[in-house]
C-alpha positions in Angstrom: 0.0 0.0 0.0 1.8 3.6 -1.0 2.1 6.1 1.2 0.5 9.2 1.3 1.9 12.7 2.6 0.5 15.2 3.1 1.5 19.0 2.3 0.8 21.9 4.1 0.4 25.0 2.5 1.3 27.5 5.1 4.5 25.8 5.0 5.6 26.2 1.2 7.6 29.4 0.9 6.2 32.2 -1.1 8.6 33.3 -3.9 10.7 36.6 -3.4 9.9 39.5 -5.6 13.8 39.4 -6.7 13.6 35.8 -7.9 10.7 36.6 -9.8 12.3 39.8 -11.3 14.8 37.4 -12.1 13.4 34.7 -13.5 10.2 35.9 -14.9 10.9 39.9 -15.8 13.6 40.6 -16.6 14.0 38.0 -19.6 10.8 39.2 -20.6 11.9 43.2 -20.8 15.2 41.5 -22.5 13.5 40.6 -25.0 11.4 43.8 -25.6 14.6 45.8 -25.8 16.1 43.1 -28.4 13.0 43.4 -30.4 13.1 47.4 -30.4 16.7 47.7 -31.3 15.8 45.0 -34.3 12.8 47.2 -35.3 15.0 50.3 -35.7 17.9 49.0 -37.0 15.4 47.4 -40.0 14.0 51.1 -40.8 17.6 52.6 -40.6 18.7 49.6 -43.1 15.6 50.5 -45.6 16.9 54.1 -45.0 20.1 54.0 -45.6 20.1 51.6 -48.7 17.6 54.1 -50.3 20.1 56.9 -49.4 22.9 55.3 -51.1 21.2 54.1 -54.0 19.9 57.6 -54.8 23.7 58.3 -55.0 24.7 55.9 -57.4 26.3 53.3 -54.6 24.9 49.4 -54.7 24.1 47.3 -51.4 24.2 44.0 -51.7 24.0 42.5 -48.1 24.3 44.9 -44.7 24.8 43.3 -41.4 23.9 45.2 -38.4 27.6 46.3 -37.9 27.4 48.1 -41.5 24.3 49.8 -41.2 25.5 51.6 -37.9 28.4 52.5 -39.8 26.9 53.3 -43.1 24.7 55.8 -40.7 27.6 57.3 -39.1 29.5 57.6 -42.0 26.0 59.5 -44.0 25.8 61.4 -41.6 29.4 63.1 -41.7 29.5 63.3 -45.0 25.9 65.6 -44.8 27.9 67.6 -41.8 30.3 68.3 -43.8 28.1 70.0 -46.8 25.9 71.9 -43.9 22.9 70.0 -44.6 22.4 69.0 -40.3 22.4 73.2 -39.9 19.2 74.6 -38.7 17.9 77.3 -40.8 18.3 80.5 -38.9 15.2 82.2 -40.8 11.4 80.7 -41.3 10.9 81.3 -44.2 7.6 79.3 -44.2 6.5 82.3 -41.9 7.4 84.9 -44.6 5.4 83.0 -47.6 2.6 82.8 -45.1 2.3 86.6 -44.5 3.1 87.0 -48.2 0.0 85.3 -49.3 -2.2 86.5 -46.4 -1.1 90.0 -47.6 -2.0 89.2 -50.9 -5.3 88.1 -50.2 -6.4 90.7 -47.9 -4.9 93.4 -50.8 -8.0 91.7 -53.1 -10.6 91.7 -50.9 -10.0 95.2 -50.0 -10.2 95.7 -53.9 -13.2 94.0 -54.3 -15.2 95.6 -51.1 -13.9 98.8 -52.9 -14.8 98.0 -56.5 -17.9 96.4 -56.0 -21.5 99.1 -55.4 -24.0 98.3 -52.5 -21.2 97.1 -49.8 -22.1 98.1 -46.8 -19.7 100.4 -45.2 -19.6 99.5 -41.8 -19.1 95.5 -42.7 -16.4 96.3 -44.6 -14.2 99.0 -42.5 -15.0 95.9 -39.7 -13.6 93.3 -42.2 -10.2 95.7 -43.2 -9.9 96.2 -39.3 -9.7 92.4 -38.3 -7.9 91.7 -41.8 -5.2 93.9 -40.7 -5.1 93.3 -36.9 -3.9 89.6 -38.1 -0.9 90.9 -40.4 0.1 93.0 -37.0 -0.3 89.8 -35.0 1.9 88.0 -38.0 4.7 90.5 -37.2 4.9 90.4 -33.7 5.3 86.5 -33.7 8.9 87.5 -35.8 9.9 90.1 -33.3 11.1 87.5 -30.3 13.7 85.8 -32.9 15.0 89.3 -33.8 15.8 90.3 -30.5 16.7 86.9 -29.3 19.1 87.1 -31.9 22.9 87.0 -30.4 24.6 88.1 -33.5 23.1 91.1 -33.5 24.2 94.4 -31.4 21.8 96.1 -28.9 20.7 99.3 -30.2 20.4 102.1 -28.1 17.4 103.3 -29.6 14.2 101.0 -28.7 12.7 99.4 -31.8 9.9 101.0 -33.6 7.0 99.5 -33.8 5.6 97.5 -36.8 3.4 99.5 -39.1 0.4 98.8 -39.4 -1.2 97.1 -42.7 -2.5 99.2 -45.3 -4.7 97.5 -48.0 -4.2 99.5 -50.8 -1.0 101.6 -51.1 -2.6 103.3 -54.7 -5.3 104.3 -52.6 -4.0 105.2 -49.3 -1.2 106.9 -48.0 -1.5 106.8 -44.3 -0.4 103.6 -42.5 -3.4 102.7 -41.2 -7.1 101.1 -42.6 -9.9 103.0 -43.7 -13.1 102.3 -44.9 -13.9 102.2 -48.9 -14.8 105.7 -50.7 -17.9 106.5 -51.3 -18.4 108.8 -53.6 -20.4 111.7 -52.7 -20.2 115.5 -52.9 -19.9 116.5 -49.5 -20.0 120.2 -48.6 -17.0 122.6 -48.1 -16.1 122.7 -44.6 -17.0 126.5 -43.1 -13.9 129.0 -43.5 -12.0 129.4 -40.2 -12.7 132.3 -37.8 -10.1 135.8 -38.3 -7.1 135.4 -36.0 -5.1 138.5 -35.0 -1.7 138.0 -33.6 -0.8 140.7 -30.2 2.2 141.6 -29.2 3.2 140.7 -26.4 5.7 143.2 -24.2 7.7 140.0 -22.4 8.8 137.7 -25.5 9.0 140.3 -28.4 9.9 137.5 -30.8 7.1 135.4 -30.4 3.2 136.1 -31.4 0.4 135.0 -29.1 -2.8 133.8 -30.4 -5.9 135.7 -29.2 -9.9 134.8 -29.4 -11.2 136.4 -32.6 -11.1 139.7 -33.4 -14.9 141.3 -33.5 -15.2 145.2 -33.9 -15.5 147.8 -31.2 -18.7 149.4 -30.4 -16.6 152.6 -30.2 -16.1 152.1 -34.0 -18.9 152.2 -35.7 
């Protein structure tokens, strides 16, 4: 007849968090990391042999070795020519504004051109059109002035100047409303000015209230 024993299971050790950590997570993570550096060095492969094709070189067979060192070696050579520099200038920024300007020169043509637009939608239309060129150029004035190449002035910079839609049509730098045309009347002639003397500054000319006549003279 066999035997039978029996096991307790308040006596069976539990198992220590660094055994399991051992034997359980850590070749588990090992193999996530293998499998990321594989991943990577497959895109920089298709990369790289691309690269080198374009320039007339052939690839047969690239170890891992070769494509680290094909990297390396691509990358020097781009150093070299300045293509890893960062462009100092957006000039993404300045084709932006370009069109934007563009655009808001024609509808301020058309809102001119065109009869029946109603004034006050259009002077608010040229208003918010050229608020958002003056926000355009304040977003290049922090990379001016962070600038190190460039010495502080003593003078403070002047402000941008403000859009103006049409420079044919207006010479102020600021937006106005469309002409109407209209005959408007002549403004009234100013009121006679006579210039005293005065007995203090005998080079200067003081400006008195108009002149009326004196009961005494008539």
């Amino acid at each position: 007849m066999a035997s039978t024993y029996e096991v307790n299971i308040e006596d069976v050790e539990p198992l220590s968090r660094t055994y399991q950590y051992r034997k359980v997570m850590k070749p588990m993570l090992e193999r996530k990391r293998r499998a990321r550096i594989n991943k990577c060095l497959d895109e920089l492969k298709d990369l790289m042999v691309g690269a080198l094709q374009s320039e007339g070189e052939t690839i047969t067979k690239l170890e891992k070795a070769d494509v680290l060192e094909l990297t390396v070696r691509h990358l020097r050579k781009l150093k070299q020519h300045h293509a890893l520099a960062i462009p100092s200038h957006n000039h993404s920024h300045d084709k932006f504004r370009a069109g934007f300007t563009q655009c808001a020169n024609e509808v301020s043509r058309f809102v001119t051109a065109v009869p029946g637009v109603d004034m006050h939608v259009s002077t608010r239309l040229l208003s918010h059109l050229g608020g958002c060129i003056t926000q355009l150029d304040k977003m290049t004035v922090p990379q001016t002035i962070a600038s190190p190449s460039r010495p502080r002035s003593p003078h403070p910079p002047r402000p941008p100047t403000p859009w103006c839609p049409s420079q044919s049509l207006c010479h102020e730098p600021t937006l106005r409303p469309p002409v109407r045309t209209a005959n408007p009347a002549p403004p009234p002639p100013p009121p006679p000015v006579c210039l005293s003397w005065c007995p203090h500054s005998p080079q200067q000319s003081v400006r008195s209230p108009p002149c009326h006549p004196s009961p005494h003279h008539l």
